[in-house]
ZADO-1210 file (C-alpha; in nm, 4 decimals, padded with zeros to 6 digits):
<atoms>
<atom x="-02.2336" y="00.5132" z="00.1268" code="UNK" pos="1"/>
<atom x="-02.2230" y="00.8727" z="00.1207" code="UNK" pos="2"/>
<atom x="-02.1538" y="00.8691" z="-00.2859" code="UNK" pos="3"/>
<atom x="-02.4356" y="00.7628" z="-00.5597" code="UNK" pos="4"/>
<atom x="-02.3274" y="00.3946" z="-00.6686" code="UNK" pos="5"/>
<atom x="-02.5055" y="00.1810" z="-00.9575" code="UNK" pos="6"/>
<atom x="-02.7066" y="-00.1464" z="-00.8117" code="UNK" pos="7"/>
<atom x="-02.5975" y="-00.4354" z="-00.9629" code="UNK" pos="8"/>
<atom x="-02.9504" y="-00.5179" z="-01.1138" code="UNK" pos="9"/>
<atom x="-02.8625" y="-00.2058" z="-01.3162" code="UNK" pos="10"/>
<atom x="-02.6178" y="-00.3800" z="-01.5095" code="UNK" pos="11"/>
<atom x="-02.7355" y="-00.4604" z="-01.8958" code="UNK" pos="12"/>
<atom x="-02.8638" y="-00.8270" z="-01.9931" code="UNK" pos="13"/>
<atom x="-02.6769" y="-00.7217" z="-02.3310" code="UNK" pos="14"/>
<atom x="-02.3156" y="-00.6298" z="-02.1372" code="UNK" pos="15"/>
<atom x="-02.3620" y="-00.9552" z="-01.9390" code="UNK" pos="16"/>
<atom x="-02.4037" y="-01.1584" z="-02.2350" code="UNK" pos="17"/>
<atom x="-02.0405" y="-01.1325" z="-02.3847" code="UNK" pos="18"/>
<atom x="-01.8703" y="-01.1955" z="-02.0441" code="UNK" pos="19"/>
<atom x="-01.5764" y="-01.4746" z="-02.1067" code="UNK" pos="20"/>
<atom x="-01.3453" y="-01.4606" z="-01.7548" code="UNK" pos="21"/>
<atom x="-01.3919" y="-01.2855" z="-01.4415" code="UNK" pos="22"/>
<atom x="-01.0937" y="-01.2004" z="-01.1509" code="UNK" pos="23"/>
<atom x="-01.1968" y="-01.1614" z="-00.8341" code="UNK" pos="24"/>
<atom x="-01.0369" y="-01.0691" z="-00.4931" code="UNK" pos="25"/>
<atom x="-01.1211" y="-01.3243" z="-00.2256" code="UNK" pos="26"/>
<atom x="-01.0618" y="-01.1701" z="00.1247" code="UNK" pos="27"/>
<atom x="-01.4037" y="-01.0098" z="00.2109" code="UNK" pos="28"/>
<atom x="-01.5207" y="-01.0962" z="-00.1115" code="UNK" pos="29"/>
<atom x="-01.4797" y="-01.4185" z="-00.1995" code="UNK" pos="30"/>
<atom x="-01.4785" y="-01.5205" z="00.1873" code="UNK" pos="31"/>
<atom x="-01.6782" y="-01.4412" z="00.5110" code="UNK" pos="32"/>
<atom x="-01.5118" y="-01.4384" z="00.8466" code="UNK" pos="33"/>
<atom x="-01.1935" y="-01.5917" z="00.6275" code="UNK" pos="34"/>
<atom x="-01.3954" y="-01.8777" z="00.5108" code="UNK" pos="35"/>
<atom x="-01.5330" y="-01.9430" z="00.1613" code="UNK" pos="36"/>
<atom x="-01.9297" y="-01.9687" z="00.1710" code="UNK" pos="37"/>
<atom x="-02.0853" y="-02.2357" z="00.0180" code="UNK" pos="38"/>
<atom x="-02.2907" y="-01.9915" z="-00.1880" code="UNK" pos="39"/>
<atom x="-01.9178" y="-01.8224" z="-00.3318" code="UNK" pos="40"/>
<atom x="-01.8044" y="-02.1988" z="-00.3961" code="UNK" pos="41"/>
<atom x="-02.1387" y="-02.3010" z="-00.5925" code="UNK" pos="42"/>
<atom x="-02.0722" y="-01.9932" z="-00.7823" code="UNK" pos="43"/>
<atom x="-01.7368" y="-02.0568" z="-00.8610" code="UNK" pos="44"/>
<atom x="-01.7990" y="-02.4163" z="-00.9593" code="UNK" pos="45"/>
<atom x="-02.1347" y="-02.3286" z="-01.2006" code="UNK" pos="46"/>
<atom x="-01.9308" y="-01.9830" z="-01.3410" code="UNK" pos="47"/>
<atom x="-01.6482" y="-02.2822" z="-01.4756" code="UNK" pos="48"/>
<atom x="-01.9022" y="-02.5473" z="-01.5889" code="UNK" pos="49"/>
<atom x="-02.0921" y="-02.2443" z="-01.7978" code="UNK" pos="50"/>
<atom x="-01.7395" y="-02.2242" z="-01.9639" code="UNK" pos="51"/>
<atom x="-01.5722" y="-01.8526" z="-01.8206" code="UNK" pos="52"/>
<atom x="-01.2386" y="-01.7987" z="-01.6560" code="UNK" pos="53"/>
<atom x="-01.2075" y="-01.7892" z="-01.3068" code="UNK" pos="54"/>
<atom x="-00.9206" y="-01.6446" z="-01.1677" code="UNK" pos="55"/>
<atom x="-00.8728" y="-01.5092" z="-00.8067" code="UNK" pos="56"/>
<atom x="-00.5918" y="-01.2461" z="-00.7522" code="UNK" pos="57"/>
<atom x="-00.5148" y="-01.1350" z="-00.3979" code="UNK" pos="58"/>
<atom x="-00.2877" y="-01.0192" z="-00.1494" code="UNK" pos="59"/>
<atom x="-00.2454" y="-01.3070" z="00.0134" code="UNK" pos="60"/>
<atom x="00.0660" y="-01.4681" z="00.0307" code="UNK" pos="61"/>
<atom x="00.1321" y="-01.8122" z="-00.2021" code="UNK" pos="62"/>
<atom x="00.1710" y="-02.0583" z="00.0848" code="UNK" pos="63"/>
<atom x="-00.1622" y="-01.9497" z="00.1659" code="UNK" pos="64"/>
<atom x="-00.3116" y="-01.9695" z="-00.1847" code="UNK" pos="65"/>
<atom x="-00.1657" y="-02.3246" z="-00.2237" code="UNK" pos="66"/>
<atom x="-00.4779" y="-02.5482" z="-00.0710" code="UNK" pos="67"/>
<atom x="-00.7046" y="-02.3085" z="-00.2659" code="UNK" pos="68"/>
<atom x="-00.5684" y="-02.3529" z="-00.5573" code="UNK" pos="69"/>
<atom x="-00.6000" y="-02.6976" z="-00.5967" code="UNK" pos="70"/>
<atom x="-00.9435" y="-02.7071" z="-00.3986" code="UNK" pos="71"/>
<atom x="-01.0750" y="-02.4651" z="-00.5467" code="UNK" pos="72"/>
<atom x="-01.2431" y="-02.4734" z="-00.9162" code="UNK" pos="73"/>
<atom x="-01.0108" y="-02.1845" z="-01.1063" code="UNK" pos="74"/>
<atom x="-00.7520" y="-02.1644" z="-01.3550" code="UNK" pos="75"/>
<atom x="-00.5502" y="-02.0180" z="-01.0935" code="UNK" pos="76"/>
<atom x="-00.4943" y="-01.7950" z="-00.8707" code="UNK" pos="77"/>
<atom x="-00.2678" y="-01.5127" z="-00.9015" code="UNK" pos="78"/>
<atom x="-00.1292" y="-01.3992" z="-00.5441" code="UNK" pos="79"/>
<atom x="00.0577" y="-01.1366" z="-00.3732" code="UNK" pos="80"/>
<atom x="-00.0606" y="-00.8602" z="-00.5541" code="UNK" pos="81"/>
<atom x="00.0153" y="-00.9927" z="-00.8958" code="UNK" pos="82"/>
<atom x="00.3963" y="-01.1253" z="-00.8311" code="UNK" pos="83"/>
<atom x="00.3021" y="-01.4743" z="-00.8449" code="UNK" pos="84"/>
<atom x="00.0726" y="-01.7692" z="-00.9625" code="UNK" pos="85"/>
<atom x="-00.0226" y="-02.0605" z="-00.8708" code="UNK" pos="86"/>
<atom x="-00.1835" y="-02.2989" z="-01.1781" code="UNK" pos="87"/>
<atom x="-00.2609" y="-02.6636" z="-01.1682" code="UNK" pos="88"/>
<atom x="-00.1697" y="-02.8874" z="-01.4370" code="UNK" pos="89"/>
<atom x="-00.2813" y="-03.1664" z="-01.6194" code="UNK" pos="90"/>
<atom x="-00.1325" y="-03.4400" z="-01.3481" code="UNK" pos="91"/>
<atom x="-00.3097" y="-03.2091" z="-01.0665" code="UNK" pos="92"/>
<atom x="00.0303" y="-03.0333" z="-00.9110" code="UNK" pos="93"/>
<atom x="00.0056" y="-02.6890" z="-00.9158" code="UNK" pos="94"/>
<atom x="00.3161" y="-02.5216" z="-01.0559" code="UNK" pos="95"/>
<atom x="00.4503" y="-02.1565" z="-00.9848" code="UNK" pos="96"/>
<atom x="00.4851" y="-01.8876" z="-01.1917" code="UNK" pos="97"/>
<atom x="00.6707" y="-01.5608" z="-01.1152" code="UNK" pos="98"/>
<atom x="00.6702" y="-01.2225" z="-01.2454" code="UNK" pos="99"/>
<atom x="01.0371" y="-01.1577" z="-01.1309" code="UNK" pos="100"/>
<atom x="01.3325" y="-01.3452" z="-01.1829" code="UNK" pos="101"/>
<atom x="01.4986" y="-01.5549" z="-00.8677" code="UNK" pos="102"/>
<atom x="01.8203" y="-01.3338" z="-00.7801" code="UNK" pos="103"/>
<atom x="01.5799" y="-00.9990" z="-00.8137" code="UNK" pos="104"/>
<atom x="01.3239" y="-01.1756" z="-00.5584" code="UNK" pos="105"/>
<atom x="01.6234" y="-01.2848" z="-00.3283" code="UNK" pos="106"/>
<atom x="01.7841" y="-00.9346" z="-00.3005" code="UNK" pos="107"/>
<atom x="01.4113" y="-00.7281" z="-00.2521" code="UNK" pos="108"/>
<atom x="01.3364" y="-01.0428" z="-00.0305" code="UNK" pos="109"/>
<atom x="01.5822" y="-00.9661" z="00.1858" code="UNK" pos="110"/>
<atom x="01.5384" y="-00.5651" z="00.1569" code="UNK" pos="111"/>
<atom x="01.1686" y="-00.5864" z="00.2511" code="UNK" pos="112"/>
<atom x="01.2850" y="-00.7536" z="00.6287" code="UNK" pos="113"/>
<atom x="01.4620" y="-00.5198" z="00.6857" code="UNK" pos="114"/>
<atom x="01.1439" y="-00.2662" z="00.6567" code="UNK" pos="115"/>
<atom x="00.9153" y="-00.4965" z="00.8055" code="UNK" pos="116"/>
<atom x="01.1332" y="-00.4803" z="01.0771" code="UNK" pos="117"/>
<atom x="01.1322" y="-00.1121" z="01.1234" code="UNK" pos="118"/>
<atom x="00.8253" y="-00.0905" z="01.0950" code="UNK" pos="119"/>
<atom x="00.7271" y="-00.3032" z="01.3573" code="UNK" pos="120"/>
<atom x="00.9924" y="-00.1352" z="01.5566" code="UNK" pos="121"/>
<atom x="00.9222" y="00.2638" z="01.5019" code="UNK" pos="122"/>
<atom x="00.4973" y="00.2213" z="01.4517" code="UNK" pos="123"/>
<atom x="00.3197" y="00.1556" z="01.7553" code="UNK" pos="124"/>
<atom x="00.0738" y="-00.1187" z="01.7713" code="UNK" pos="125"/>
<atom x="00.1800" y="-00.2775" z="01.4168" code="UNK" pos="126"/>
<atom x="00.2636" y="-00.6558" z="01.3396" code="UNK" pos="127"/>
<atom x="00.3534" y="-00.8329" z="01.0519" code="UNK" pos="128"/>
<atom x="00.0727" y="-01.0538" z="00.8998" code="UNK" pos="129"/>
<atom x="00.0336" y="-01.4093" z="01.1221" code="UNK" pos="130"/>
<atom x="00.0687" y="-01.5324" z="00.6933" code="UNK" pos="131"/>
<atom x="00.3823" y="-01.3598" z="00.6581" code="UNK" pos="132"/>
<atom x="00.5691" y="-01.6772" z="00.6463" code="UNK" pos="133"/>
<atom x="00.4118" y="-01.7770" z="00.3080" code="UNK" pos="134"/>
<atom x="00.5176" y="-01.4668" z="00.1701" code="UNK" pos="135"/>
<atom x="00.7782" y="-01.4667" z="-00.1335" code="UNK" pos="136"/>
<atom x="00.7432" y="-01.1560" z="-00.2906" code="UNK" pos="137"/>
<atom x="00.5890" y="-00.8804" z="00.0171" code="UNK" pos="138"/>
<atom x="00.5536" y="-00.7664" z="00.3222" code="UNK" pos="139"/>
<atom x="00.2033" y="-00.7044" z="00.5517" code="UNK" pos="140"/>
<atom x="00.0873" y="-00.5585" z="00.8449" code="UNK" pos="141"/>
<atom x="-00.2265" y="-00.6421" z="01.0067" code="UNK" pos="142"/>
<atom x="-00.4828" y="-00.3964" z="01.0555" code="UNK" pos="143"/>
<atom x="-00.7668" y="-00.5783" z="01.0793" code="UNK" pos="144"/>
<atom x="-00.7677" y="-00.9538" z="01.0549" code="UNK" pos="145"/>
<atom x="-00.5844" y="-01.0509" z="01.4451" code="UNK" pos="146"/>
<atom x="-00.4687" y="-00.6527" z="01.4960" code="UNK" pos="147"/>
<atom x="-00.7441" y="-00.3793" z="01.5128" code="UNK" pos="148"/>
<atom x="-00.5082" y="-00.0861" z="01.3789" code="UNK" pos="149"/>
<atom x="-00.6513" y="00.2590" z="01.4218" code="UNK" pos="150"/>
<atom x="-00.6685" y="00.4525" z="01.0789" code="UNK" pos="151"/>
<atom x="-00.3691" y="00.7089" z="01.1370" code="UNK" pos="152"/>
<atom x="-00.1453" y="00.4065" z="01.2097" code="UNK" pos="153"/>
<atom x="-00.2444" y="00.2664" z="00.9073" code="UNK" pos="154"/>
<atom x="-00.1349" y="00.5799" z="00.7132" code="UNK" pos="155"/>
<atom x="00.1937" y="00.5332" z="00.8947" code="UNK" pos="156"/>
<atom x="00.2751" y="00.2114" z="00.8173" code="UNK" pos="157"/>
<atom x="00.1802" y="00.3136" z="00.4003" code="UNK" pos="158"/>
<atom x="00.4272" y="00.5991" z="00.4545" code="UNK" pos="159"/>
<atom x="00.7051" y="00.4104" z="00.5477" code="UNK" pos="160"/>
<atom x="00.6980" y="00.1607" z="00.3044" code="UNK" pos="161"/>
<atom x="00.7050" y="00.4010" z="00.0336" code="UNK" pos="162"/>
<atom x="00.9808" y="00.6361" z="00.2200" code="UNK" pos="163"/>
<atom x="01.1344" y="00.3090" z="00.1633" code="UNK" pos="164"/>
<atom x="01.0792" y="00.3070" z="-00.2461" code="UNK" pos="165"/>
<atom x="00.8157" y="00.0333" z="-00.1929" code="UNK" pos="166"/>
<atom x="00.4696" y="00.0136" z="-00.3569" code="UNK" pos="167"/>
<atom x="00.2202" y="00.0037" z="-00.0818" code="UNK" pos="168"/>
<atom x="-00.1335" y="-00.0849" z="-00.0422" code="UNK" pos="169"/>
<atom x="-00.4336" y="-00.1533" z="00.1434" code="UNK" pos="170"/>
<atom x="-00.6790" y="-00.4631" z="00.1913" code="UNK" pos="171"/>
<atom x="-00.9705" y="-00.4960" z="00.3702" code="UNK" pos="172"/>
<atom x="-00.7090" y="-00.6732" z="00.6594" code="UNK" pos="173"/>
<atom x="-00.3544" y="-00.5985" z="00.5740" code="UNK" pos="174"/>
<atom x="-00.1313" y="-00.2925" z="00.4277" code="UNK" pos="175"/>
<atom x="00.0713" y="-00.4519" z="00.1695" code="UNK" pos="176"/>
<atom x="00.4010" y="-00.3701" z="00.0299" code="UNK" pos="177"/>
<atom x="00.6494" y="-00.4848" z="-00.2286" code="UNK" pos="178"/>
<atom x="00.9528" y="-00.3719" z="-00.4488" code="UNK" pos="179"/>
<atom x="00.8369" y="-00.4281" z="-00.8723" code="UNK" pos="180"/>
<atom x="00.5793" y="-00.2916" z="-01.1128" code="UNK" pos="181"/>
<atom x="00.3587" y="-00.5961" z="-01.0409" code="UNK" pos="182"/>
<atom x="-00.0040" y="-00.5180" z="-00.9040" code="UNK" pos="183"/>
<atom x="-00.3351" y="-00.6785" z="-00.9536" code="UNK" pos="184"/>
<atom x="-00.3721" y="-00.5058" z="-01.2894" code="UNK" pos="185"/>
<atom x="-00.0536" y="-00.6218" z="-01.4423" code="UNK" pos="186"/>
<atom x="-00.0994" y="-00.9692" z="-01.2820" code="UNK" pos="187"/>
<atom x="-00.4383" y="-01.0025" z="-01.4471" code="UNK" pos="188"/>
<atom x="-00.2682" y="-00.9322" z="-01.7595" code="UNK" pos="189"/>
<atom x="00.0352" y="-01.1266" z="-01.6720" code="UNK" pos="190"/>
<atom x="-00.1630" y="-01.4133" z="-01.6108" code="UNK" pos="191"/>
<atom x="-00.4139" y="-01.3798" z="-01.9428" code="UNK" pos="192"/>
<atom x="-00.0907" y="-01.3887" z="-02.1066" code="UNK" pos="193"/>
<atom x="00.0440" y="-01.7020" z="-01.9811" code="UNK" pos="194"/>
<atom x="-00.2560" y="-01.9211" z="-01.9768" code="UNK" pos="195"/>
<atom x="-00.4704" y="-01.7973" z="-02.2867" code="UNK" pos="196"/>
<atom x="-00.1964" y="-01.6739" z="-02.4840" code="UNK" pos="197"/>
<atom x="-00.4629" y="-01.3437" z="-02.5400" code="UNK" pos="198"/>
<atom x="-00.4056" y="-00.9729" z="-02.4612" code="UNK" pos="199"/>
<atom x="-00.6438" y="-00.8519" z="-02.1690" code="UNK" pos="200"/>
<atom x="-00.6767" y="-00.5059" z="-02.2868" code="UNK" pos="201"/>
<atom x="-00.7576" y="-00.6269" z="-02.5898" code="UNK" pos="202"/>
<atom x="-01.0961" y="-00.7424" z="-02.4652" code="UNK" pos="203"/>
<atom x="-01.1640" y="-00.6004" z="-02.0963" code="UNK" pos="204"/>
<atom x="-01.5631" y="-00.6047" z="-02.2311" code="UNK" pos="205"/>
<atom x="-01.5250" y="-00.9429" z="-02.1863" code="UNK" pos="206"/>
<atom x="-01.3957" y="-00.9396" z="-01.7920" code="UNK" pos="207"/>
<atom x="-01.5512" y="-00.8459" z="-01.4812" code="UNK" pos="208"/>
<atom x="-01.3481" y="-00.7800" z="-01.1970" code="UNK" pos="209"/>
<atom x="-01.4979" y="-00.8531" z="-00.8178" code="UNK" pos="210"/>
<atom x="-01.3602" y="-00.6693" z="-00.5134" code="UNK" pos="211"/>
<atom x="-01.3664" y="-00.5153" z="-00.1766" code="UNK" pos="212"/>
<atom x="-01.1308" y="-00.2377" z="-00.0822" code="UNK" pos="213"/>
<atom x="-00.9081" y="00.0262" z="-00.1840" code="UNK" pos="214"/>
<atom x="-00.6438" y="-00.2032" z="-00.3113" code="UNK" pos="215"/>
<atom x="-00.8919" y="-00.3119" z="-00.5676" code="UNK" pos="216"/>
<atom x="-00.8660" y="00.0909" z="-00.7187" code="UNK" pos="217"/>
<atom x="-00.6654" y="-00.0377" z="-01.0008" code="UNK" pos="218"/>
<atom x="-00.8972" y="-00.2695" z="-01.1386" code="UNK" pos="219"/>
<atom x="-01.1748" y="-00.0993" z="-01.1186" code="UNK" pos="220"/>
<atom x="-01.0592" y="00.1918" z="-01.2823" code="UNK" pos="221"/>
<atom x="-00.9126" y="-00.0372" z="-01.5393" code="UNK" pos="222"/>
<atom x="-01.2088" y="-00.2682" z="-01.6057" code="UNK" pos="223"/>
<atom x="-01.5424" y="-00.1056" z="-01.7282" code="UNK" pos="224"/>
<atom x="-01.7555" y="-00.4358" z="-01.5745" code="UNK" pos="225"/>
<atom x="-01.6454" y="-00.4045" z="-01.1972" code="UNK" pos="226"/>
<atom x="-01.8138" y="-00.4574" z="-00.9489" code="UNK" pos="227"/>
<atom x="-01.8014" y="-00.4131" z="-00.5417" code="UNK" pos="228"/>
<atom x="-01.9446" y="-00.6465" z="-00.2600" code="UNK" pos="229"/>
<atom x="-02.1646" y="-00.4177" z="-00.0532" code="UNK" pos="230"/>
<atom x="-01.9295" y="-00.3961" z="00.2018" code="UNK" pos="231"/>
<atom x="-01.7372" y="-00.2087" z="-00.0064" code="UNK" pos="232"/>
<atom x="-01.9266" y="00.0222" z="00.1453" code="UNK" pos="233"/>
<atom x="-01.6616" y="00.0308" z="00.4351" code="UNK" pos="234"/>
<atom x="-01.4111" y="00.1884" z="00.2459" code="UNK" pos="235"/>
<atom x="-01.6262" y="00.3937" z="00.0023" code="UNK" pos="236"/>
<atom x="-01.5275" y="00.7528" z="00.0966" code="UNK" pos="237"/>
<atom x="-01.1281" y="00.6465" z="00.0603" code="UNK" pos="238"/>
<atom x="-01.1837" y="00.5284" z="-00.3094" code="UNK" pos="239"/>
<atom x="-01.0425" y="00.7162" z="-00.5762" code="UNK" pos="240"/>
<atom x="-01.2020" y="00.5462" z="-00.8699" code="UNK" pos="241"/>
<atom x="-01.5214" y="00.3662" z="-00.7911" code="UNK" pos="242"/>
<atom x="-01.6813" y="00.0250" z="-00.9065" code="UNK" pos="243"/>
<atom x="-01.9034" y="00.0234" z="-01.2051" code="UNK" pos="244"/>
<atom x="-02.1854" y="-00.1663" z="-00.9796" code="UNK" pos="245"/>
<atom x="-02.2107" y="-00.2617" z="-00.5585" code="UNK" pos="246"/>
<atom x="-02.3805" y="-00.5811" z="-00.5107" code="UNK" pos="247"/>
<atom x="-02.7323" y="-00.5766" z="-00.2568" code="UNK" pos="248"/>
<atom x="-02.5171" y="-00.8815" z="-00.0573" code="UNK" pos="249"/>
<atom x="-02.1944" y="-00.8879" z="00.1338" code="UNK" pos="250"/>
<atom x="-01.9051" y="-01.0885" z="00.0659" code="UNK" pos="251"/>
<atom x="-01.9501" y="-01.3849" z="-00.0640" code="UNK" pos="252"/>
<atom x="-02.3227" y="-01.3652" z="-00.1145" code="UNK" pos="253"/>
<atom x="-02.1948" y="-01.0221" z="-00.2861" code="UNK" pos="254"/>
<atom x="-01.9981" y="-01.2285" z="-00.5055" code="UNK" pos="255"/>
<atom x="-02.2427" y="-01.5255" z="-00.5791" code="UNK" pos="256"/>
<atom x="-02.5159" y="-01.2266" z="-00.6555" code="UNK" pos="257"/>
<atom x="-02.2497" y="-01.1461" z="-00.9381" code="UNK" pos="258"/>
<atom x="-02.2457" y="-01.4886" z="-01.0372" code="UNK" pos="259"/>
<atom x="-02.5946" y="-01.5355" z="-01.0805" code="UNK" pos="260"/>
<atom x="-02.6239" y="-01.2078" z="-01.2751" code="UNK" pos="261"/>
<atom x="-02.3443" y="-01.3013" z="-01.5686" code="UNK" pos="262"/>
<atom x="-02.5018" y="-01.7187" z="-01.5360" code="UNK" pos="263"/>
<atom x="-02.8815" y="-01.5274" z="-01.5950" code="UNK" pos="264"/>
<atom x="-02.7864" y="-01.3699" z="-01.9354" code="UNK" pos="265"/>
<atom x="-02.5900" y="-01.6912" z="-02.0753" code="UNK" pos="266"/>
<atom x="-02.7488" y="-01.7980" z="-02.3989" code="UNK" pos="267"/>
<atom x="-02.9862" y="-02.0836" z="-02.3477" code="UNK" pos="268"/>
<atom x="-03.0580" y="-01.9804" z="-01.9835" code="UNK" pos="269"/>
</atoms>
C-alpha cells in the first residue's frame, strides 16, 4: 500500500466491546477463489452464537445469494447493491424483500438490457456477468472473475452506464450498475429497518462493516469501525475514503481475523 493504514490489532479492546451487528461484503472477503473458507464460516457461525448480527450485503445477484442464505448462519443477506434481501423465516423459506416497487423494477429491468447490450456491443473485450441471469435489479460486467478486463476498459464500461443515468460501481470482479438510490449504505439501513425495527445511524458505534474494494467506499466512509481484508490492498490507491483498519490476512482469513478481534473483547471471554 503506498498510503499509511491502521493494523487491525490497533483497534481498541474498549471500541470492540460495544459491537452488536456487523455487514460484510463476501466476494474477496468473505470468500477465496469464490468459495467460503472454513475459517470465514466458523466465524460467521461463533459471531451469531456470541449473539451479533450478521448480515452480508453484496453485489451479487439474488439467485446467487439464495443457497447462501439459507446455508449460511445470517439474518440475511442483502444483495445487489442494497435493492434486495433475502431473509429466512421461522418455517426455514427465505422470503424477498425489495427496495423498489414491482412496475418500477419491470420498466428499469427492461431499460438496463438495453445498456448491457450496448455495452457489450460498443466496449471491446466486455461481457455481462456469467450470474447475470439471477439478476433482478442490475446489470454487470466481468472484469475479473471469467474476463481479465484491462483498467481503461473498465473506466469505459463505468462511463457508459452513467451516460446512461445509471449508478455505477466497482467490485473486486464485476462493474455494477443500476437505476435507484439503493446502495450498500442505504441497504444496510434498509435492512436494520426491516428486521430490528432500529435506526442504523442511530448507533453505527455499534456496527462494523467488512470489505474489499472500491464499491465498499460508501461504507467505510459511513461507518467509523470498518475494516479492509488485506487485499484491499489491490485497490488502495483508487479509494477515496479509506477503512478505519486492514486486516494482516486476506479474504476470508481477513475476515475471520475480524471475527476473532470483536469475539476477544466480548464480556466473559
Amino acid at each position: 500500500m503506498t498510503q499509511d493504514h491502521t493494523p487491525l490489532d490497533q483497534w481498541t479492546a474498549e471500541a470492540r466491546q460495544g459491537i452488536a451487528g456487523l455487514f460484510t461484503d463476501i466476494d474477496d472477503t468473505l470468500t477465496t477463489e469464490g468459495a467460503i473458507t472454513p475459517d470465514a464460516l466458523q466465524a460467521l457461525g461463533d459471531l451469531r452464537s456470541a449473539g451479533l448480527h450478521v448480515i452480508p450485503i453484496t453485489g451479487r445477484p439474488v439467485g446467487w445469494s439464495e443457497p447462501f442464505a439459507l446455508a449460511w448462519p445470517v439474518d440475511a443477506i442483502v444483495a445487489e447493491n442494497g435493492a434486495v434481501a433475502l431473509v429466512r423465516g421461522d418455517d426455514g423459506r427465505l422470503r424477498k424483500l425489495y427496495q423498489q416497487p414491482e412496475a418500477e423494477r419491470r420498466v428499469n429491468f427492461e431499460r438496463m438490457q438495453r445498456v448491457l447490450a450496448r455495452i457489450e456491443r460498443e466496449i471491446p473485450g466486455a461481457r455481462r456477468a456469467e450470474d447475470s441471469p439471477g439478476r433482478e435489479t442490475d446489470i454487470a460486467i466481468d472484469h475479473s472473475e471469467f474476463t481479465q478486463l484491462p483498467q481503461a476498459r473498465i473506466d469505459e464500461v463505468v462511463a457508459l452506464m452513467r451516460s446512461e443515468g445509471m449508478t455505477a460501481t466497482v467490485s473486486s470482479i464485476h462493474v455494477n450498475g443500476w437505476y435507484g438510490s439503493h446502495s450498500k449504505r442505504e441497504g444496510a439501513r434498509w435492512i436494520v429497518r426491516q428486521l430490528l425495527d432500529e435506526d442504523l445511524d442511530a448507533q453505527l458505534e455499534r456496527w462494523v462493516y467488512v470489505g474489499d474494494s472500491t464499491n465498499d467506499v460508501l461504507m467505510f466512509e459511513h461507518f467509523p469501525h470498518s475494516v479492509g481484508v488485506a487485499n484491499i490492498a489491490r485497490f488502495w490507491d483508487q479509494l477515496s475514503h479509506a477503512p478505519a483498519y486492514v486486516t494482516r490476512g486476506e479474504r476470508g482469513a481477513g475476515f475471520a481475523e475480524v471475527a476473532r478481534a470483536i469475539l476477544a473483547a466480548r464480556p466473559g471471554r
